[in-house]
N, CA, C and O atoms as CSV, one atom per row, in Angstrom:
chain,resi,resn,atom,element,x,y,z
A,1,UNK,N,N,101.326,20.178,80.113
A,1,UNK,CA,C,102.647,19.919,80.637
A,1,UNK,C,C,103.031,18.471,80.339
A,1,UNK,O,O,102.144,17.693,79.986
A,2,UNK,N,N,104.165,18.102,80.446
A,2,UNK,CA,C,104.804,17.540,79.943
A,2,UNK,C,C,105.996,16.480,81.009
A,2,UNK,O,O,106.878,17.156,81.538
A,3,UNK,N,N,106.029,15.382,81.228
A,3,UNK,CA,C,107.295,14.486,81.526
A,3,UNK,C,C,108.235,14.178,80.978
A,3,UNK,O,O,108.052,13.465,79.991
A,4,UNK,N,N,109.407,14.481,81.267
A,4,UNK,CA,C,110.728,13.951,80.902
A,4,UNK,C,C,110.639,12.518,80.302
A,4,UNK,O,O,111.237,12.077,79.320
A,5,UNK,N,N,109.751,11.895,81.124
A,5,UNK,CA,C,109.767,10.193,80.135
A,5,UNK,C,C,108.908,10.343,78.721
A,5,UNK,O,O,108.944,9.474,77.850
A,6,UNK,N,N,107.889,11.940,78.579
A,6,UNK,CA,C,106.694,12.130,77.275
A,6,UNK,C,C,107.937,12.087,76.495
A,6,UNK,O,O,108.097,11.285,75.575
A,7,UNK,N,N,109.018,13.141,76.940
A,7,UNK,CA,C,109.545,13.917,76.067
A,7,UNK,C,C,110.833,13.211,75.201
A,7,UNK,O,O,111.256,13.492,74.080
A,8,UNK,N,N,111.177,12.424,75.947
A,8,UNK,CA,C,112.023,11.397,75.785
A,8,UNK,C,C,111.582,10.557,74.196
A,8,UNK,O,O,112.008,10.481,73.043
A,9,UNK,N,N,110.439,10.025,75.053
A,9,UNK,CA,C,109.495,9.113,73.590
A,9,UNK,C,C,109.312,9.724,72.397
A,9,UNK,O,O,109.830,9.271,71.376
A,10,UNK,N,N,108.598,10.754,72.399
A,10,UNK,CA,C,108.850,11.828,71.607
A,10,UNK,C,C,109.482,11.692,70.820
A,10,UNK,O,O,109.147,11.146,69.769
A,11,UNK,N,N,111.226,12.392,71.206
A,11,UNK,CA,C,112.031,12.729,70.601
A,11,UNK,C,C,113.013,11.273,69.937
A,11,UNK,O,O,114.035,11.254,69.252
A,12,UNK,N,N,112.038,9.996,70.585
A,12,UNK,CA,C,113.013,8.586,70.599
A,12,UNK,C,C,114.126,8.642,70.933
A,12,UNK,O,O,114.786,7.992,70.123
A,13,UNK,N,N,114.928,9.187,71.918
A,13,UNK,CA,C,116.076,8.294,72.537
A,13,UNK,C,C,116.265,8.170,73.828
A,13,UNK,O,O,115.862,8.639,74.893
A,14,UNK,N,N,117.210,7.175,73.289
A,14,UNK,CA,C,117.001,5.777,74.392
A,14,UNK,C,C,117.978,6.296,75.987
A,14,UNK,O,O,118.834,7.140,76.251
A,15,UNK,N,N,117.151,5.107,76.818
A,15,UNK,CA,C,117.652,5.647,78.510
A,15,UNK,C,C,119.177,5.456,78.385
A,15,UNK,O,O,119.709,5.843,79.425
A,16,UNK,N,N,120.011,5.028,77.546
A,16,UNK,CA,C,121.413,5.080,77.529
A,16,UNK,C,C,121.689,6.167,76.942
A,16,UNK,O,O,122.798,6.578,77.283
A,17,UNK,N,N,121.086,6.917,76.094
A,17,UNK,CA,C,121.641,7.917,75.460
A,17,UNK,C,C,121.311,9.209,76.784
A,17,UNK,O,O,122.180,9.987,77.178
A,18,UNK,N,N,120.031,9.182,77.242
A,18,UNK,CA,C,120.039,9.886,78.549
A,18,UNK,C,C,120.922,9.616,79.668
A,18,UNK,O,O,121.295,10.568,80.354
A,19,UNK,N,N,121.204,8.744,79.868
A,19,UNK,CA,C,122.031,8.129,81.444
A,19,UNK,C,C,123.538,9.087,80.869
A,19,UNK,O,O,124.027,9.980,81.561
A,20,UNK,N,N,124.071,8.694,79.559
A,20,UNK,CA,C,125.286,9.455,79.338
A,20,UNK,C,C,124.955,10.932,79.355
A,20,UNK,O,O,125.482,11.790,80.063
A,21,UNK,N,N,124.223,11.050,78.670
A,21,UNK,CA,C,123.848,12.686,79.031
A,21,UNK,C,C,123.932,13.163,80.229
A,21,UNK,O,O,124.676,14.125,80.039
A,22,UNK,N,N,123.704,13.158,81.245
A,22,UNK,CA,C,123.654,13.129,82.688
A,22,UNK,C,C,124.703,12.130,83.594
A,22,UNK,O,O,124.726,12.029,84.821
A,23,UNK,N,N,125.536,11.447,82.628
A,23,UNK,CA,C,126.998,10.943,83.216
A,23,UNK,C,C,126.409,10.255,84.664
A,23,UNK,O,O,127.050,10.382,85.708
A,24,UNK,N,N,125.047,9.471,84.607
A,24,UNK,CA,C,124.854,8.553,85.572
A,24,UNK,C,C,124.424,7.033,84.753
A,24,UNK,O,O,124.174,6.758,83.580
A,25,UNK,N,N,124.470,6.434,85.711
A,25,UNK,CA,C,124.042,4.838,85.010
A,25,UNK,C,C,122.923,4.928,84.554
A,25,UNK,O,O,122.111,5.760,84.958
A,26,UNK,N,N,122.695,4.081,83.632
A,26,UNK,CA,C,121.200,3.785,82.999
A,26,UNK,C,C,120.429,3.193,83.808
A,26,UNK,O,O,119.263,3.539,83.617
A,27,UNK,N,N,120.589,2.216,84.896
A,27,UNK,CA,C,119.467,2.200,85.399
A,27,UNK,C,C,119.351,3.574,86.816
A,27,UNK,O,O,118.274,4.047,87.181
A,28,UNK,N,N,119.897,3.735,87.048
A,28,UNK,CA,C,119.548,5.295,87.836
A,28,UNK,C,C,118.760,6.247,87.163
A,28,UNK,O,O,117.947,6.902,87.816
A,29,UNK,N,N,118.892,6.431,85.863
A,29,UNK,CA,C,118.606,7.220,84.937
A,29,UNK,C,C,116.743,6.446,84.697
A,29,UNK,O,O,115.792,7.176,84.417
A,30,UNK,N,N,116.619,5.103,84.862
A,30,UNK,CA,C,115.500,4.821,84.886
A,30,UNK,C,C,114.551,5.115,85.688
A,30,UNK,O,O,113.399,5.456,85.420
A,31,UNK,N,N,115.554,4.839,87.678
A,31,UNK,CA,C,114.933,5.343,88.755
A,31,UNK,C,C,114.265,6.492,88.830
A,31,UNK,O,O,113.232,6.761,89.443
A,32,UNK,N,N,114.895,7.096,88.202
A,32,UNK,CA,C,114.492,9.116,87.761
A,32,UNK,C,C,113.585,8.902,87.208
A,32,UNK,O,O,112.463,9.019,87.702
A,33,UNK,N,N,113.846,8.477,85.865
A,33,UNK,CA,C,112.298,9.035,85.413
A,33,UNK,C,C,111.752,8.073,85.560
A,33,UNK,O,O,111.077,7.908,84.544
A,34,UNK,N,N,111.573,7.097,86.380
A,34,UNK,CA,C,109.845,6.407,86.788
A,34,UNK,C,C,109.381,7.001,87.748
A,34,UNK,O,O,108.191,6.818,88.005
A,35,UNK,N,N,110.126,7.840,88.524
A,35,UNK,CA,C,110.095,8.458,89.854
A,35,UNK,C,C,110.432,8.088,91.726
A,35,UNK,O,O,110.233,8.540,92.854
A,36,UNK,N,N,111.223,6.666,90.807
A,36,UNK,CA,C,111.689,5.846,92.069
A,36,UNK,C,C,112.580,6.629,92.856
A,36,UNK,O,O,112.821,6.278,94.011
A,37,UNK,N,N,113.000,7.459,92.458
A,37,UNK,CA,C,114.222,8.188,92.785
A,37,UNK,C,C,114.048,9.968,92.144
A,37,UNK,O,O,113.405,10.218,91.125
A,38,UNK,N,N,114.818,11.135,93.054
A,38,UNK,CA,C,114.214,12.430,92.198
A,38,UNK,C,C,116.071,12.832,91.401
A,38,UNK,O,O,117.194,12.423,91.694
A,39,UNK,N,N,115.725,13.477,90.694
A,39,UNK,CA,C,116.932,14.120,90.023
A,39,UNK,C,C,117.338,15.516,90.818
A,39,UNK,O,O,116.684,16.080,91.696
A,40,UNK,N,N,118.186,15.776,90.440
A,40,UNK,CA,C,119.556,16.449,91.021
A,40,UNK,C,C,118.940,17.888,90.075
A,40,UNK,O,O,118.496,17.999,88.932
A,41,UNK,N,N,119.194,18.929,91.279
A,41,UNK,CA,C,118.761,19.883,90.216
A,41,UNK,C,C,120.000,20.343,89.187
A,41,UNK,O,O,119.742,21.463,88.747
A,42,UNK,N,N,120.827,20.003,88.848
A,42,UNK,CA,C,121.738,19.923,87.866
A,42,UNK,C,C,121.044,19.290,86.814
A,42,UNK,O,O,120.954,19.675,85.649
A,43,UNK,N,N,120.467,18.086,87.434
A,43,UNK,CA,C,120.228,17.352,86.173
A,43,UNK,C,C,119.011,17.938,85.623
A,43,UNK,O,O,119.014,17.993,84.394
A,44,UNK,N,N,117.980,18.386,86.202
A,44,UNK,CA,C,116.431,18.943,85.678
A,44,UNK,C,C,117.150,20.096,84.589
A,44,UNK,O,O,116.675,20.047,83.455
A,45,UNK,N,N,118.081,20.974,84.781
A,45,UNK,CA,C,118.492,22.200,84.147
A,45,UNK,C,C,119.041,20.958,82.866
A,45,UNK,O,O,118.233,20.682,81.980
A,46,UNK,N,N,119.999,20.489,82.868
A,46,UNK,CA,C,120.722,19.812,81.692
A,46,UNK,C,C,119.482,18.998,80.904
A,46,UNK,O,O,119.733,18.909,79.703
A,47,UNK,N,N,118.452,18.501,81.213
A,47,UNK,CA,C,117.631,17.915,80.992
A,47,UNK,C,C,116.343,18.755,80.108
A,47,UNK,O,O,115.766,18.228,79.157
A,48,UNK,N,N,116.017,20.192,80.636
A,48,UNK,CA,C,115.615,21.386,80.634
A,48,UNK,C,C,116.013,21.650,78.692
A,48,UNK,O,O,115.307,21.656,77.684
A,49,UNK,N,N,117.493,21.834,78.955
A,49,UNK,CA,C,118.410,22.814,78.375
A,49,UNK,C,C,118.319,21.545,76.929
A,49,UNK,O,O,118.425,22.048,75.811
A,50,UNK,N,N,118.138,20.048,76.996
A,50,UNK,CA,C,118.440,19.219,76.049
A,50,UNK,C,C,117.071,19.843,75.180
A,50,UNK,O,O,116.954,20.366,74.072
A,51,UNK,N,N,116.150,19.515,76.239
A,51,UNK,CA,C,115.001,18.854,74.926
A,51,UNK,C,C,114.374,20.857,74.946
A,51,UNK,O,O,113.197,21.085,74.667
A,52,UNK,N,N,114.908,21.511,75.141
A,52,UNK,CA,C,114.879,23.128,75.088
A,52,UNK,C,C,113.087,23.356,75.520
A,52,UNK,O,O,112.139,23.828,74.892
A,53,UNK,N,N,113.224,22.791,76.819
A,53,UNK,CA,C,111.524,23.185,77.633
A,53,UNK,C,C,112.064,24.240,78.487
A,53,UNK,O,O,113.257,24.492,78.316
A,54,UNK,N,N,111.375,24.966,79.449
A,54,UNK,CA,C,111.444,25.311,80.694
A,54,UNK,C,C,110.874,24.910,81.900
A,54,UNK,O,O,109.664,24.725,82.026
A,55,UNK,N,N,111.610,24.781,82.702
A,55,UNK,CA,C,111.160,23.840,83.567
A,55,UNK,C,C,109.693,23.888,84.365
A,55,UNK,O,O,109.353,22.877,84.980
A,56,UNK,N,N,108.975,24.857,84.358
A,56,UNK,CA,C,107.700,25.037,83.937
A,56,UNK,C,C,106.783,24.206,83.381
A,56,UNK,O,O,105.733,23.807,83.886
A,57,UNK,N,N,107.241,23.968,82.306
A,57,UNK,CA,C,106.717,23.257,81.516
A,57,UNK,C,C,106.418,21.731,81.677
A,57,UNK,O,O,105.447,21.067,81.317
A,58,UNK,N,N,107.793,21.323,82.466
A,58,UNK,CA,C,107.374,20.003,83.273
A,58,UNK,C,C,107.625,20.046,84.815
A,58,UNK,O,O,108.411,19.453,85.554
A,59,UNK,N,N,106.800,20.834,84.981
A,59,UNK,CA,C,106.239,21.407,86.373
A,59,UNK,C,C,105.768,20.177,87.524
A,59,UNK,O,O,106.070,19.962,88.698
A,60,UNK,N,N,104.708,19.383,86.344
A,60,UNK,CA,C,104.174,18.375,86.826
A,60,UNK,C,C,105.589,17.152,87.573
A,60,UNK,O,O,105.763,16.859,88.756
A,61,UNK,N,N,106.241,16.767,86.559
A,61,UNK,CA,C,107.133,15.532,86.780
A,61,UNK,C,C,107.996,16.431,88.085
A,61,UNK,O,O,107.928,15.822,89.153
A,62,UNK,N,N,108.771,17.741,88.160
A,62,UNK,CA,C,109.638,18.080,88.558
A,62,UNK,C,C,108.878,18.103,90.075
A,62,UNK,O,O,109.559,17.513,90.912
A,63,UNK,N,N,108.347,18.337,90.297
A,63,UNK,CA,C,107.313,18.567,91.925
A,63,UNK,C,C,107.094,17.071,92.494
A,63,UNK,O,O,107.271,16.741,93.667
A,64,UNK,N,N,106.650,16.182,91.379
A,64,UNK,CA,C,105.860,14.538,91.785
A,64,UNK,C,C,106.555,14.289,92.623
A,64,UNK,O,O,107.777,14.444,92.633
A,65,UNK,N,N,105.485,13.616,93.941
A,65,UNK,CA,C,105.977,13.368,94.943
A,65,UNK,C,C,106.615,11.702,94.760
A,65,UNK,O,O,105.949,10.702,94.492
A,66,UNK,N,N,107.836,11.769,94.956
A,66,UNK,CA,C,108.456,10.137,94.628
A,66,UNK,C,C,108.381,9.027,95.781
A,66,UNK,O,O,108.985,7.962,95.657
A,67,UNK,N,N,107.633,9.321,96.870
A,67,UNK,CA,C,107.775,8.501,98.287
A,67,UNK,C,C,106.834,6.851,98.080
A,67,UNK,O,O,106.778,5.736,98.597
A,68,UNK,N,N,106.288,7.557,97.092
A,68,UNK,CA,C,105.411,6.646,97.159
A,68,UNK,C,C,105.260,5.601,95.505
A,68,UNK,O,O,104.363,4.832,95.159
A,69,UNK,N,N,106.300,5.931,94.927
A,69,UNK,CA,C,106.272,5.627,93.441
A,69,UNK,C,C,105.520,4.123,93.140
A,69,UNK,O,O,104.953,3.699,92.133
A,70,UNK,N,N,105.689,3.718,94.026
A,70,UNK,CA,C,105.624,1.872,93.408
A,70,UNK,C,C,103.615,2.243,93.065
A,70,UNK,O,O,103.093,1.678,92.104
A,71,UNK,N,N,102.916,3.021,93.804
A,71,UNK,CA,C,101.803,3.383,93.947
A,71,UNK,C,C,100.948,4.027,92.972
A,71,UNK,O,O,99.723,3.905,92.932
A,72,UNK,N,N,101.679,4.735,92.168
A,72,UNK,CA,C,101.776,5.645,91.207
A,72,UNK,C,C,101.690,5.082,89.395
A,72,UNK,O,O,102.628,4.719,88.686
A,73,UNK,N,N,100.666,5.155,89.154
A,73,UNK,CA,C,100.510,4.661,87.559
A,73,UNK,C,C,101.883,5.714,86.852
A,73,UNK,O,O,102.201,6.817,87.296
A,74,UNK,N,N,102.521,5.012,85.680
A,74,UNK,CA,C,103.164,5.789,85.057
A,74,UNK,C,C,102.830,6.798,84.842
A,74,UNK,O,O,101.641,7.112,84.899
A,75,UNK,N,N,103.788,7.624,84.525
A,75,UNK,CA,C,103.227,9.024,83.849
A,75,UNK,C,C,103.363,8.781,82.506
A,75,UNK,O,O,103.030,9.638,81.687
């Protein structure tokens, strides 16, 4: 399985090209995927639907518990 921040790198593009994708700011868009903050299930589906996973697939990131992020080695 797989993180939205793997998949990102991956595919190389950048947290501005995501933040517009999802029509939120770039640094919100950062909060998300470091896990400072969780996404909107709108956004997991649009996010889903970009890089053509199922959300399954990043099972792991979509569940991570965010309460505690500062705690949390990157993913």
């Amino acid at each position: 399985m797989k993180t939205i921040k793997q998949l990102q790198s991956e595919y190389g593009i950048s947290n501005i090209t995501m933040a517009n994708l999802l029509n939120i700011a770039p640094s919100s868009y950062c909060d998300k995927k470091n896990g400072r903050r969780k996404f909107q299930p709108v956004e997991i589906v649009m996010l889903c639907e970009f890089f053509e996973v199922k959300v399954n697939e990043v099972e792991n990131f979509l569940t991570r518990d965010t309460r505690n992020a500062n705690n949390v080695n990157s993913a």
